[in-house]
C-alpha positions as CSV (number, residue, x, y, z in Angstrom):
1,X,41.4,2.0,-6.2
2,X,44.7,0.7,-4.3
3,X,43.5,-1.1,-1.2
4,X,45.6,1.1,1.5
5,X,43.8,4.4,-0.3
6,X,40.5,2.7,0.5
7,X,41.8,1.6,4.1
8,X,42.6,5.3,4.6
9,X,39.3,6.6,3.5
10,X,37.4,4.4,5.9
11,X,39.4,5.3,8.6
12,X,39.5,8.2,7.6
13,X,35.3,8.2,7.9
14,X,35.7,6.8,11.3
15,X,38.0,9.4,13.0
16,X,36.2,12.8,11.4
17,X,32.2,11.1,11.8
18,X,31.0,13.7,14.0
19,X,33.0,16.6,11.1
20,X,31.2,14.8,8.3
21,X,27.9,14.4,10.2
22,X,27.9,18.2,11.1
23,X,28.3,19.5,7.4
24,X,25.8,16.8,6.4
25,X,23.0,17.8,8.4
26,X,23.9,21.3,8.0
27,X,23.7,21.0,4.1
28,X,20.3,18.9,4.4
29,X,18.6,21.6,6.7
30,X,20.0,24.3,3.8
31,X,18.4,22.5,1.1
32,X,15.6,24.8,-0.5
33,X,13.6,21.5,-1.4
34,X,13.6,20.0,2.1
35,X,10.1,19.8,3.4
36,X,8.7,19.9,6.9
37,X,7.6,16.4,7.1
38,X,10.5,15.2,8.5
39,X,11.8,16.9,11.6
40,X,15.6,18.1,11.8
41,X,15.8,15.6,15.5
42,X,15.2,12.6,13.4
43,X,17.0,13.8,10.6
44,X,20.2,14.2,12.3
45,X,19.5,11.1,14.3
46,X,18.9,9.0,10.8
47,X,22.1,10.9,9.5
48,X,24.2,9.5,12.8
49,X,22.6,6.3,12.3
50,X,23.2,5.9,8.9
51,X,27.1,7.4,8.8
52,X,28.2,4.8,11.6
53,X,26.7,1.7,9.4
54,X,28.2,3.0,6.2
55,X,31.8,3.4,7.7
56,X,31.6,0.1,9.1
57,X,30.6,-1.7,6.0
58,X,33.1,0.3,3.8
59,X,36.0,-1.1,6.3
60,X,35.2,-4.5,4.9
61,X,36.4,-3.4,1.6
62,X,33.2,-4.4,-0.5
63,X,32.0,-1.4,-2.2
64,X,31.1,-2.8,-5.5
65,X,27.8,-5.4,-4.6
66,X,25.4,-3.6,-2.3
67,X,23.3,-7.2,-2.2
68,X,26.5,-8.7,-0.3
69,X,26.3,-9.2,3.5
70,X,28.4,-6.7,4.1
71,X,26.0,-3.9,3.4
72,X,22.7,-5.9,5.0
73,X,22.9,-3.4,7.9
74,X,22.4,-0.3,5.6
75,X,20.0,-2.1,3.2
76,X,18.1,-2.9,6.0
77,X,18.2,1.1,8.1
78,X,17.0,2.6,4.7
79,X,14.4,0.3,3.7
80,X,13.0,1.4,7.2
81,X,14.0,4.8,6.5
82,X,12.2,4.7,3.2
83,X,9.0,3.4,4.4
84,X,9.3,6.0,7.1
85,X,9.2,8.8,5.0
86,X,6.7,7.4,3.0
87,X,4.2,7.4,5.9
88,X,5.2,11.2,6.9
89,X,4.6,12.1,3.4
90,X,8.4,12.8,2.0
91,X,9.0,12.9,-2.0
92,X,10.2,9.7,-3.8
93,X,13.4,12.3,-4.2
94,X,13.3,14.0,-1.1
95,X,14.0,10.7,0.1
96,X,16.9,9.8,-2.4
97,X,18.8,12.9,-1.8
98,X,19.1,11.7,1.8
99,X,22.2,9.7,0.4
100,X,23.2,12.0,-2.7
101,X,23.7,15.2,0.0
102,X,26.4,13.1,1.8
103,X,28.6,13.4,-1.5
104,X,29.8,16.6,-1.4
105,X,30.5,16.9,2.4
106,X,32.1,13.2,1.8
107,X,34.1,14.6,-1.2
108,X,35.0,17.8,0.9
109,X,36.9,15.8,3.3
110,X,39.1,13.4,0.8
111,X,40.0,16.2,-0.9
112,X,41.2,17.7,2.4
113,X,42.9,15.0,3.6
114,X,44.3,13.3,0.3
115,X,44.9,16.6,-1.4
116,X,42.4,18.0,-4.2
117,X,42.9,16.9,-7.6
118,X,45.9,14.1,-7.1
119,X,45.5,10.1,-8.5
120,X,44.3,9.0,-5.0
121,X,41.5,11.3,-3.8
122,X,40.1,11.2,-7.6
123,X,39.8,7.7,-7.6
124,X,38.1,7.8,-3.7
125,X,35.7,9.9,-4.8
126,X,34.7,8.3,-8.1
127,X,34.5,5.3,-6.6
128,X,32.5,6.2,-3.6
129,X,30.2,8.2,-5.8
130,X,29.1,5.0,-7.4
131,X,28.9,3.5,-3.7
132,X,26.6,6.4,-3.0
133,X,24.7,6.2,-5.9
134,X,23.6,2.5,-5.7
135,X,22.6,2.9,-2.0
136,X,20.5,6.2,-3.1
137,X,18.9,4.4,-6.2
138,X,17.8,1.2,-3.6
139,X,16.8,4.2,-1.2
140,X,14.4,5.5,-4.1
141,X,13.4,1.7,-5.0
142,X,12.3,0.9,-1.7
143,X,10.4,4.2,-1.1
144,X,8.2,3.5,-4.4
145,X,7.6,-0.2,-3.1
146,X,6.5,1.6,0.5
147,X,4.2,3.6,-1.2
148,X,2.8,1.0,-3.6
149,X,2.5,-1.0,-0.1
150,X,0.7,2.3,1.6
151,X,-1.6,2.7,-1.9
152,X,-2.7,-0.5,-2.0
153,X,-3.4,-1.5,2.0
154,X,-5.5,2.2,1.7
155,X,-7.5,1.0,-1.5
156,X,-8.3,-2.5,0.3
157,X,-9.6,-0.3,3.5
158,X,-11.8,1.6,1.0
159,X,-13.2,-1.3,-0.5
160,X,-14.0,-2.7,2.7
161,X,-15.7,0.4,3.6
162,X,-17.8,0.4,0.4
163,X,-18.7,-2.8,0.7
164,X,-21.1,-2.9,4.4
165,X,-23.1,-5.9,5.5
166,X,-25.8,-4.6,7.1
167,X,-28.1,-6.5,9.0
168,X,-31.7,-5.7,8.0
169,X,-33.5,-8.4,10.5
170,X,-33.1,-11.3,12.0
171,X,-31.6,-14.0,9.7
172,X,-31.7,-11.2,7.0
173,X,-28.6,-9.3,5.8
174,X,-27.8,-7.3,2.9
175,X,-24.7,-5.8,0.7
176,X,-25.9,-2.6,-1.1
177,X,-23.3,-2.0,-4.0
178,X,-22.0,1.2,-5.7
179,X,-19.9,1.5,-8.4
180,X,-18.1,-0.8,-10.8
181,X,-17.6,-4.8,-9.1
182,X,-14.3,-6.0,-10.5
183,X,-12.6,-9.0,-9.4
184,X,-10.5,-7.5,-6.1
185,X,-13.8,-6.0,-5.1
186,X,-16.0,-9.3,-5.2
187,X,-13.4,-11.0,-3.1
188,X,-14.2,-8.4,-0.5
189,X,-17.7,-8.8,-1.0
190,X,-17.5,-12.5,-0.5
191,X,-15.7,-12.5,2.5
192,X,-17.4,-10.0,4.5
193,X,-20.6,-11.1,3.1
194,X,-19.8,-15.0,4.1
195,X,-18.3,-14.0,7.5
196,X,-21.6,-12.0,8.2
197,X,-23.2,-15.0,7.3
198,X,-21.8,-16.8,10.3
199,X,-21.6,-14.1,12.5
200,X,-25.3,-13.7,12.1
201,X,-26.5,-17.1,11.4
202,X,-28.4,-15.5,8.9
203,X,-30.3,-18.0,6.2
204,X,-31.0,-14.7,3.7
205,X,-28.8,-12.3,2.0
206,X,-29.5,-9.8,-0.7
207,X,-27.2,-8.3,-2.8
208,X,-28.2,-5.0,-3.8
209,X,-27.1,-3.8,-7.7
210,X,-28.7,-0.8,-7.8
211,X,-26.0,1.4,-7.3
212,X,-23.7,-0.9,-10.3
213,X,-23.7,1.6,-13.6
214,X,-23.6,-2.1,-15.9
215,X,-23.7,-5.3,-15.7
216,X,-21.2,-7.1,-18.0
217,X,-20.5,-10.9,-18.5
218,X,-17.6,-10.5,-15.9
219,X,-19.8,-8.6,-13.5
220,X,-22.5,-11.2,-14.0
221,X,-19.7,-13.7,-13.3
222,X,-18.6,-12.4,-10.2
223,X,-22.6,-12.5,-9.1
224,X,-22.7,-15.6,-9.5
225,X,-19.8,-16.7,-8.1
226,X,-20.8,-14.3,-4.5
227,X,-24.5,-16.2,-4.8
228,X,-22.6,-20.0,-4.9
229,X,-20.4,-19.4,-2.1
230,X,-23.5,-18.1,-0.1
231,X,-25.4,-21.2,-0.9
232,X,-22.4,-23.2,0.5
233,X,-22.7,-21.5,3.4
234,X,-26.1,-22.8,3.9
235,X,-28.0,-19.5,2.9
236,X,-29.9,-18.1,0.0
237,X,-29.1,-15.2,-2.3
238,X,-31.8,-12.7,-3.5
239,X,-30.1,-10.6,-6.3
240,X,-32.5,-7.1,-6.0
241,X,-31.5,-3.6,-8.4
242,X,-32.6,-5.5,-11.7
243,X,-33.2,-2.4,-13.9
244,X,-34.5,-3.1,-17.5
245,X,-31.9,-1.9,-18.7
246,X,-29.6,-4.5,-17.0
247,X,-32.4,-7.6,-17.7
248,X,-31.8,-6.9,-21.5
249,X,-27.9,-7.2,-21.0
250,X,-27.7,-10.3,-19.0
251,X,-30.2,-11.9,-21.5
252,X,-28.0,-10.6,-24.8
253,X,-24.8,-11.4,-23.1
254,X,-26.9,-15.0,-22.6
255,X,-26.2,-15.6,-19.0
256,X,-27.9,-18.1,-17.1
257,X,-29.2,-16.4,-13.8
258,X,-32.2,-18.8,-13.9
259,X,-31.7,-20.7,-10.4
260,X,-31.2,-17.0,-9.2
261,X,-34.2,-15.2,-7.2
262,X,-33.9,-11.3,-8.9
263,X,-36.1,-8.7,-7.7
264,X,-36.4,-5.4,-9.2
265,X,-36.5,-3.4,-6.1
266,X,-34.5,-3.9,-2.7
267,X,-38.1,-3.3,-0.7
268,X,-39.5,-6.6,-2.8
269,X,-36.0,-8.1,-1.7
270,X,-36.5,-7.6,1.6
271,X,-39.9,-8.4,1.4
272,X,-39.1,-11.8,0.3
273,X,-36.3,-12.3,2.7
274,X,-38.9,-12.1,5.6
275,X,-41.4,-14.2,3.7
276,X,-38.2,-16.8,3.6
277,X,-37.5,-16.8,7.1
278,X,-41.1,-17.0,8.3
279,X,-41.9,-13.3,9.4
280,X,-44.4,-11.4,8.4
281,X,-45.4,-7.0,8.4
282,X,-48.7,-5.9,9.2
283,X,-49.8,-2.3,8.5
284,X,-51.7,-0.3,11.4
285,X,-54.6,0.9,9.9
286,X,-55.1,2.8,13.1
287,X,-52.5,5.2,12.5
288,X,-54.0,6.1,9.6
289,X,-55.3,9.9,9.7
């Protein structure tokens, strides 16, 4: 495209922003797809936003690398955007089409003003729709890499939420587990477990596998390494929830748990932790009926 056609079209952008901006919001409000979750104030004012930083990078004349500095401004309003409507709960596409709707108002107004169907305004628009479609393809990247973001700091929150300390007496704590103990989990285990540890100056902890369906060699693995790092802390590790079921596996898979104290019950964990740390339970035969 000659350089004076794309000097006319970006000022062109600059003196009819408020036309443009009115047919775009317009066609966004009209769009049968368009969900609630983003209200039409912040939608017009992310359109205004948006259609002031695309004018002024376009006037620098770089429309074919969206990575240049040039477009850093825009890049950086729809990451924000992106992770934005992530968080309110907008579509991967929803999102996207933020930047595809502007086409056709876009189009509407070079054909207008350059004349519908001529050499100029079809190369405008060809080349802007390539613009357009870059920015709305980093616009859909960077929603998918706020979500993954979302995903995974939600999944982190659940494992710390499924994996309690509780302390069960003085010097005593526990970690009851449920469910399957992969590598992301222990490391949540470990830490909350180790910081409980020193929070509590506790000299006992019991992990608790009661609720784990197996026990594989990398399960075993990850007990053992949760028991070392307990011992470095200066505290022993009783290892209660040893079904028969999971004795016979550790001792096919041949895993050394030897210099590990294993209980079959949590209640003989416990009672063992106590016995450790030099406290004792009586029973009241008084209360005895």
């Amino acid at each position: 495209m000659a350089n004076d056609t794309m000097t006319s079209v970006a000022t062109l952008m600059r003196d009819s922003q408020k036309e443009i901006l009115a047919d775009w919001v317009d066609q966004q409000l009209k769009d049968p797809a368009r969900t609630q979750a983003v209200p039409e104030s912040s939608l017009r004012a992310s359109s205004n936003e948006f259609l002031s930083i695309f004018q002024e990078a376009i006037q620098k004349g770089n429309l074919d690398n969206m990575a240049a500095p040039e477009w850093e401004g825009a890049r950086k309003m729809l990451s924000e955007l992106s992770a934005s409507r992530a968080l309110q709960g907008s579509t991967p596409s929803e999102t996207a089409s933020f930047i595809f709707s502007l086409k056709e108002p876009l189009f509407a107004l070079i054909n207008k003003q350059l004349g519908a169907g001529n050499i100029a305004s079809s190369e405008a628009i060809v080349r802007y729709s390539k613009v357009l479609d870059q920015l709305g393809l980093y616009t859909f990247e960077s929603f998918q890499k706020s979500r993954e973001a979302v995903i995974r700091r939600q999944q982190k929150d659940m494992l710390e939420m499924s994996t309690p300390v509780i302390k069960l007496w003085e010097g005593v704590v526990a970690v009851p587990l449920i469910g399957t103990l992969d590598s992301a989990r222990t490391q949540i285990v470990m830490e909350n477990l180790l910081q409980a540890i020193v929070d509590t100056n506790s000299k006992v902890a019991i992990l608790d596998i009661t609720g784990v369906p197996t026990v594989d060699t990398q399960t075993a693995q990850h007990l053992i390494k949760t028991v070392s790092a307990t011992r470095l802390m200066g505290a022993d590790c009783i290892v209660s929830g040893i079904r028969p079921q999971i004795a016979q596996t550790i001792v096919h898979l041949g895993i050394d748990i030897q210099d590990i104290t294993t209980k079959a019950l949590m209640s003989d964990a416990i009672r063992e932790a106590m016995e450790r740390t030099g406290w004792s339970v009586i029973r009241n035969t008084s209360q005895e009926s």
